[in-house]
C-alpha positions in Angstrom: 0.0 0.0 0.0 2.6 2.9 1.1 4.8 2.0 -2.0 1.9 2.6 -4.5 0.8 5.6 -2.6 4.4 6.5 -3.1 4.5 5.9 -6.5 0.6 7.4 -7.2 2.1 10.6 -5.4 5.2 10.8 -7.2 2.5 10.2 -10.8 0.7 13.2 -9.3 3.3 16.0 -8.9 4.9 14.9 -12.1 2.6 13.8 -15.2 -0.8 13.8 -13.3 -3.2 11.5 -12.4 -5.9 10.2 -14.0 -9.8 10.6 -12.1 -9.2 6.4 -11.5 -5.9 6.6 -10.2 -6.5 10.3 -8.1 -9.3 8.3 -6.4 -6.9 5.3 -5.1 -4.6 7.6 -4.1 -7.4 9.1 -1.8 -8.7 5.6 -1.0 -5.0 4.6 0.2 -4.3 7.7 2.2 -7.2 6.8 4.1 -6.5 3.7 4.5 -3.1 3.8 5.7 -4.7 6.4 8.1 -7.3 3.6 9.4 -4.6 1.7 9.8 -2.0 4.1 11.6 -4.8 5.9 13.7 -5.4 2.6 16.5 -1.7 1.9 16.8 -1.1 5.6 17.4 -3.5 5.8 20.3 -2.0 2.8 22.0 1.4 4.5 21.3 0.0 8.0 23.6 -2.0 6.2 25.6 1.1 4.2 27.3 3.0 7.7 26.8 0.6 8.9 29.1 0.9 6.6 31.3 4.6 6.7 31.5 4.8 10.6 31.9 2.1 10.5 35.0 4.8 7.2 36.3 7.7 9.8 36.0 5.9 12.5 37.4 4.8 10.3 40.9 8.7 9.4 40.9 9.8 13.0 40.4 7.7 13.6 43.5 9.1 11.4 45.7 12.2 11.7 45.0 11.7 15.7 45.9 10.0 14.8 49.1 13.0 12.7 50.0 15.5 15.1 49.1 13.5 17.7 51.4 13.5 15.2 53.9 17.1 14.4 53.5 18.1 18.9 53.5 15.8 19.2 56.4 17.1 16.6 58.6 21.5 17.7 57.4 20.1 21.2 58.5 18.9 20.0 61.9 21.2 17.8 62.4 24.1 20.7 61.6 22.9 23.0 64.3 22.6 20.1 67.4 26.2 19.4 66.5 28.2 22.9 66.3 29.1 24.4 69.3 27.7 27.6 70.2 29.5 31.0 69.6 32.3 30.5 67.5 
């Protein structure tokens, strides 16, 4: 299918089409588009799930790293001694 839509393409911006062959060319676009459109959705759909993954992760890793800054703050200050 995509190499004669190639080729009926490459017929159509050089020597023209006929009305016969200008109507495959139409009829394989949308096909090809039937065909692309569900494999395409399942493509974003598990995009979409793997951005929403990243983005929990990216959120606990923050809360840990404020964790992890808050307690090396406190922890700084019990240890120093005071006015020096």
């Amino acid at each position: 299918m995509l190499r004669e839509k190639v080729e009926l393409l490459r017929r159509k911006f050089t020597t023209g089409l006929s009305s016969r062959d200008e109507r495959r060319l139409e009829y394989l676009v949308w096909l090809i588009d039937q065909i692309e459109d569900p494999a395409l959705a399942e493509s974003l759909e598990r995009l979409e799930q793997l951005a929403a993954e990243y983005a929990e992760v990216a959120a606990r890793v923050n809360d840990a790293a404020e964790k992890v800054t808050a307690a090396c703050a406190s922890g700084s200050r019990k240890g120093k001694p005071r006015g020096r």
